[in-house]
FIFIVEX-936643 format. One record per residue: x, y, z of N, C-alpha, C in turn. Coordinates in Angstrom, 2 decimals. Each point is the difference from the previous one (the first is absolute). Example, Ala and Ser with C-alpha at 12.3 -4.5 7.8 and 13.67 -1.06 7.14 Angstrom:
2
NODE      npx      npy      npz     capx     capy     capz      cpx      cpy      cpz
NODE    13.19    -5.69     7.80    -0.89     1.19     0.00     0.90     1.20     0.00
NODE    -0.35     1.05    -0.72     0.82     1.19     0.06    -0.77     1.09     0.73
END
This chain:
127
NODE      npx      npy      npz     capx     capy     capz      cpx      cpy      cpz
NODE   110.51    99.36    80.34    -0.92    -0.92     0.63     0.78    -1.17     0.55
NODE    -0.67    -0.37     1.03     1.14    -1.36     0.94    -1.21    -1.04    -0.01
NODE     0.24    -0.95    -0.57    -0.66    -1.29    -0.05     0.28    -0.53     2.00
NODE     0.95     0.29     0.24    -0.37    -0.36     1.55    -0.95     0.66     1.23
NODE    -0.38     1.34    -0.67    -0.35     0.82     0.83    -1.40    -0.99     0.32
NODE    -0.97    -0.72    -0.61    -0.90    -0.48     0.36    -0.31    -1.49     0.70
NODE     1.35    -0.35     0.23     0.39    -1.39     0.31     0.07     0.60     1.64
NODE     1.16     1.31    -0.18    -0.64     0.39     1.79    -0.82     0.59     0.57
NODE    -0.95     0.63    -0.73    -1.16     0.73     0.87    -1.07    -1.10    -0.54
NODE     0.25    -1.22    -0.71    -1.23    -0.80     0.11    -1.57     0.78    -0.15
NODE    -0.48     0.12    -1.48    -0.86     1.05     0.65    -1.29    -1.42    -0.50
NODE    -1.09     0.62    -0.01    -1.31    -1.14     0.00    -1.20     0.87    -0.92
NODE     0.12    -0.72    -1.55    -0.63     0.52    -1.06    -0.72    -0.65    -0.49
NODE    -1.38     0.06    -0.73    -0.34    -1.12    -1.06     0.78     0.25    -1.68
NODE     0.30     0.97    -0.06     0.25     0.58    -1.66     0.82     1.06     0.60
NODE     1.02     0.12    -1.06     1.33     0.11    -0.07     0.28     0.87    -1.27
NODE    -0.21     1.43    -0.60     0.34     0.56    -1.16     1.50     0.67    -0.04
NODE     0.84    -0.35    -1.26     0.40     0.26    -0.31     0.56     0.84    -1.77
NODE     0.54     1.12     0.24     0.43     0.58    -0.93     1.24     0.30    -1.11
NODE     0.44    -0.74    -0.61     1.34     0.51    -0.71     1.08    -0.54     0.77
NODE     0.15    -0.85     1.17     0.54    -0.60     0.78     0.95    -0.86    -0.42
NODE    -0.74    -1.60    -0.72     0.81    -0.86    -0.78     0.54     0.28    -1.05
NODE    -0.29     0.98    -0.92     0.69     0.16    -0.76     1.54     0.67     0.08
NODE     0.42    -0.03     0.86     1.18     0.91     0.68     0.65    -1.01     0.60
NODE     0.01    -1.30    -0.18     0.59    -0.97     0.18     0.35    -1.41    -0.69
NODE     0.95    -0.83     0.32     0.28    -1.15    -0.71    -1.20    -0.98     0.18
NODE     0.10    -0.65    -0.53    -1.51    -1.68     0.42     0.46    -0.01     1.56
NODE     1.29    -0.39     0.43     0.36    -0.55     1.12    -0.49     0.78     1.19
NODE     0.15     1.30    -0.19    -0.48     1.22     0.91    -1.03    -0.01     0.30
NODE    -0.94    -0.10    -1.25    -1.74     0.39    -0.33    -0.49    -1.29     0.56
NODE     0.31    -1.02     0.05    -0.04    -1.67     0.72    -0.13     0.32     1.89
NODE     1.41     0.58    -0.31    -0.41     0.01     1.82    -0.67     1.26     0.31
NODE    -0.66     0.94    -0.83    -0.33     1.06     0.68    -1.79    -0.88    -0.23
NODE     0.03    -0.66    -1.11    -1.78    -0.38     0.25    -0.06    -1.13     0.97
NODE     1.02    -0.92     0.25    -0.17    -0.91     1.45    -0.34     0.79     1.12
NODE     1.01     1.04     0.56    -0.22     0.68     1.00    -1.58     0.85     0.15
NODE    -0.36     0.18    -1.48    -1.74     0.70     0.20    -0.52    -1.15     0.31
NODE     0.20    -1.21    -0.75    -1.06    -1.05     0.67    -0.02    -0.46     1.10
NODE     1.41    -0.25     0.60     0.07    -0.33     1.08    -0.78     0.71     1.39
NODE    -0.11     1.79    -0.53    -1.13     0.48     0.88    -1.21     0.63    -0.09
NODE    -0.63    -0.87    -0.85    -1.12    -0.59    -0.31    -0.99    -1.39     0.98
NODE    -0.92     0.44     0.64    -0.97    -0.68     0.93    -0.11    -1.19    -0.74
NODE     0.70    -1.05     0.61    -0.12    -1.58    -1.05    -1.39    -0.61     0.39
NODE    -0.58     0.55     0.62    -1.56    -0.57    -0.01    -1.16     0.73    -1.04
NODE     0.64     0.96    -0.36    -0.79     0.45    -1.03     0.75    -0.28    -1.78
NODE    -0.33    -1.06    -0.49     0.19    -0.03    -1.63    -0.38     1.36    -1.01
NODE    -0.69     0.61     0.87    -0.45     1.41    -1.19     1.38     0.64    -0.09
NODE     0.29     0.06     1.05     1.20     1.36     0.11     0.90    -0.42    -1.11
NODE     0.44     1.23    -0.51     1.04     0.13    -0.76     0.90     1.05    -0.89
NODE     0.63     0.15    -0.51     0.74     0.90    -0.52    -0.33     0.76    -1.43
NODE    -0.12     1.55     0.18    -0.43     0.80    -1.10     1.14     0.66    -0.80
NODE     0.61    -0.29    -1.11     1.40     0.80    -0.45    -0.45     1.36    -1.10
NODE     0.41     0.23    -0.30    -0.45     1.57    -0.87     1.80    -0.27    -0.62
NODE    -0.23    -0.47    -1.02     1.09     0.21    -0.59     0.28    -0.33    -1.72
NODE     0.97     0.14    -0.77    -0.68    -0.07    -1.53     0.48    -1.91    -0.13
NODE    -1.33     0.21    -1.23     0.44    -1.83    -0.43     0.65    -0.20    -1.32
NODE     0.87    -0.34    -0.17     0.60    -0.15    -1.35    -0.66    -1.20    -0.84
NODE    -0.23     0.09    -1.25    -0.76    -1.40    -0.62     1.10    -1.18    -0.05
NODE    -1.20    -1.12     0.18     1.00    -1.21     0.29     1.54     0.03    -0.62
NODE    -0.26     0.09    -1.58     1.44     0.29    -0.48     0.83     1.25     0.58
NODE    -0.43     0.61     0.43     1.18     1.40     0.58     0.13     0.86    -1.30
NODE    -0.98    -0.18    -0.62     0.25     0.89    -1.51    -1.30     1.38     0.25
NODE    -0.17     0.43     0.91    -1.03     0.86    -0.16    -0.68    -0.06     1.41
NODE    -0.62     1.04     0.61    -0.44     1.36    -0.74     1.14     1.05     0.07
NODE     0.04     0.65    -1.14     1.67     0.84     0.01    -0.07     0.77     1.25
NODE    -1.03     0.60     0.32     0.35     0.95     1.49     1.05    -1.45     0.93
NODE    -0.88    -0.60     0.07     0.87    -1.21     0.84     1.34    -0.49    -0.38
NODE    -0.06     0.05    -0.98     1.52    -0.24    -0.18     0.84     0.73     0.24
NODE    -0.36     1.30    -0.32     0.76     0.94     0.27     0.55     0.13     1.63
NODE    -1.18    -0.44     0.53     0.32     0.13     1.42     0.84    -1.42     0.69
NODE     0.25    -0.99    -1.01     1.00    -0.76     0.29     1.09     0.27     0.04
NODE     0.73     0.45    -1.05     0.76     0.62    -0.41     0.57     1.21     1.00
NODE    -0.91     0.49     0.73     0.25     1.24     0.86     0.49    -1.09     1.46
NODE    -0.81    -1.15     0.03     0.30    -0.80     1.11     1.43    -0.45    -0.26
NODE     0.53    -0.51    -1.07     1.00    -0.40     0.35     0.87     0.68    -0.11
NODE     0.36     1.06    -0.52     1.03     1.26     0.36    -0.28     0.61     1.35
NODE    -0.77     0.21     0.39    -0.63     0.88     1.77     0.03    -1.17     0.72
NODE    -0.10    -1.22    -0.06    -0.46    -0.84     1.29     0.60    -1.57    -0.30
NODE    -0.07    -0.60     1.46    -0.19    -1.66    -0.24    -1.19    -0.61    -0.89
NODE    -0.63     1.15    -0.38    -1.63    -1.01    -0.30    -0.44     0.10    -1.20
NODE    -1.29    -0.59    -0.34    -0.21     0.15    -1.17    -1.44    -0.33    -0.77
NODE    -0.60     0.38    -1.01    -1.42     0.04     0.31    -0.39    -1.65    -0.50
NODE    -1.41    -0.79     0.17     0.15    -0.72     0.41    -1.39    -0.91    -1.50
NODE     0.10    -0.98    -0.04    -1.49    -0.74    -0.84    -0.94    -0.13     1.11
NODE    -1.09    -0.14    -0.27    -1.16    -0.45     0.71     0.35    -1.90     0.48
NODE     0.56    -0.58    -0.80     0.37    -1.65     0.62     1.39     0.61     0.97
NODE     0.68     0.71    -0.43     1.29     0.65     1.42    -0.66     0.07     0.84
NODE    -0.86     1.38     0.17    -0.69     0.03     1.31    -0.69    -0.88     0.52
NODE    -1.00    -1.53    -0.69    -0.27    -0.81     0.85     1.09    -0.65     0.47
NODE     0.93    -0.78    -0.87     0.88    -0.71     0.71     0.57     0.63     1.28
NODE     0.25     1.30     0.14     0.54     0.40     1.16    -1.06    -0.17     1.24
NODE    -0.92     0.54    -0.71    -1.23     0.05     1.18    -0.26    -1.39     0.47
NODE    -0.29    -0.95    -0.93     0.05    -1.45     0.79     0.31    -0.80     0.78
NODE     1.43     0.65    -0.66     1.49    -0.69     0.76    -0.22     0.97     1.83
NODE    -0.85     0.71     0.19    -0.05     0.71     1.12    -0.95    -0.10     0.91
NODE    -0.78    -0.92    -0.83    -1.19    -1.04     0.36    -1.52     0.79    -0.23
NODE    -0.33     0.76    -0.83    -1.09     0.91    -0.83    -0.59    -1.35    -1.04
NODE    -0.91    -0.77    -0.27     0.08    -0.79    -0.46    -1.05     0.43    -1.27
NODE    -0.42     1.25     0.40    -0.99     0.43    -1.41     0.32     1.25    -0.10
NODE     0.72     0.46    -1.34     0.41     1.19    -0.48    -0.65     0.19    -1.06
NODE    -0.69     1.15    -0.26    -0.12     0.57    -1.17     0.62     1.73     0.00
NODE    -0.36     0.11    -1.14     0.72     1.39    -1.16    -1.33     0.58    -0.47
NODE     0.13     1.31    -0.01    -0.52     0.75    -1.14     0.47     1.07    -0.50
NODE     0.10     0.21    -1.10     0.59     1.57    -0.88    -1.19     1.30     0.09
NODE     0.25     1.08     0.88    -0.72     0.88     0.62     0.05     0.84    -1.20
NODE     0.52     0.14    -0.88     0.31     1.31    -1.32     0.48     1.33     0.96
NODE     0.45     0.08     0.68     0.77     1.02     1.22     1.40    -0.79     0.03
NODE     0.86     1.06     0.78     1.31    -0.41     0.17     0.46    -1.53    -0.02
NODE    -1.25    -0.30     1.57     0.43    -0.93     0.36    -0.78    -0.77     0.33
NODE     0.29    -1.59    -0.21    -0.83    -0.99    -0.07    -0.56    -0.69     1.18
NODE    -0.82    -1.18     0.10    -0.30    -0.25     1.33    -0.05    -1.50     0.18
NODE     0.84    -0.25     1.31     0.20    -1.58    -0.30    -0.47    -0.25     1.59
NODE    -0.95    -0.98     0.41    -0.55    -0.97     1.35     0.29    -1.06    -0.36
NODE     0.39    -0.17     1.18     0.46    -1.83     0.67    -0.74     0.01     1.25
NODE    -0.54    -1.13    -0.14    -0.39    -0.50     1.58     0.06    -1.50    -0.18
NODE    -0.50    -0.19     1.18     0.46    -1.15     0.71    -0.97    -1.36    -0.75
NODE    -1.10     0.29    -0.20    -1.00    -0.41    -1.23    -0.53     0.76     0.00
NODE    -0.51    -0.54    -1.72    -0.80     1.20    -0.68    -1.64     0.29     0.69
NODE    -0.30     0.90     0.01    -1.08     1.12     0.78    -1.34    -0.07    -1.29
NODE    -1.11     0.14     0.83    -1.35     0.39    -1.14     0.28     0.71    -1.32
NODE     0.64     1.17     0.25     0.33     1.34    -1.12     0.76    -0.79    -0.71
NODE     0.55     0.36    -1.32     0.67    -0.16    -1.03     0.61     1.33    -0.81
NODE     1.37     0.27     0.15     0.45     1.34    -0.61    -0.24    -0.73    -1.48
NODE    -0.24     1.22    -1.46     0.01    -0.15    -1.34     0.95    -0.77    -0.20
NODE     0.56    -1.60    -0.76     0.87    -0.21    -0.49     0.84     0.68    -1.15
NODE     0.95     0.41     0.37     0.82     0.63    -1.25     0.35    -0.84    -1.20
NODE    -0.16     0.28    -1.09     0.55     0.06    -1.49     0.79    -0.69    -0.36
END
């Protein structure tokens, strides 16, 4: 995947999903790859925003063992690595998403929105 490819075809989205993506990278990477989604993102619309599908590690990084395990796989296979639910906001913020939430799906993989402000709906707060 090329974090530039969308900087040149400029494309024009409200929501933005992604899969298994950030975790295959350093903070620094996963930073500029969620600027570049926001950046093409319709700045007149505050709804729009970014959908990740990816696992959440508990704040301490001590659990859930599938997840760890798959850290562990990150940092031998890759730059990246799996992430807390306060990781993924700080990144998302810093990218200008100013309302992130998390939820633990009991499936692979978890589900994290950011937008620009927070929207009517409310995903389940996690645990």
């Amino acid at each position: 995947w090329n974090a530039s490819t969308w900087e040149q075809t400029d494309p024009r989205v409200d929501i933005i999903a992604m899969g298994r993506i950030l975790h295959d990278w350093d903070d620094e990477m996963a930073a500029t790859i969620l600027s570049r989604c926001s950046r093409v993102l319709p700045s007149d619309n505050d709804h729009a925003g970014i959908l990740l599908a990816e696992q959440i590690l508990n704040d301490d990084h001590v659990g859930p063992l599938g997840t760890n395990l798959q850290d562990i796989n990150m940092l031998v296979q890759t730059e990246g690595k799996e992430r807390s639910l306060p990781e993924f906001k700080g990144l998302l913020n810093e990218a200008g998403f100013s309302h992130v939430e998390g939820k633990r799906t009991g499936q692979p993989l978890d589900a994290i929105l950011g937008t620009r402000r927070q929207i009517g709906t409310k995903m389940e707060n996690m645990s």
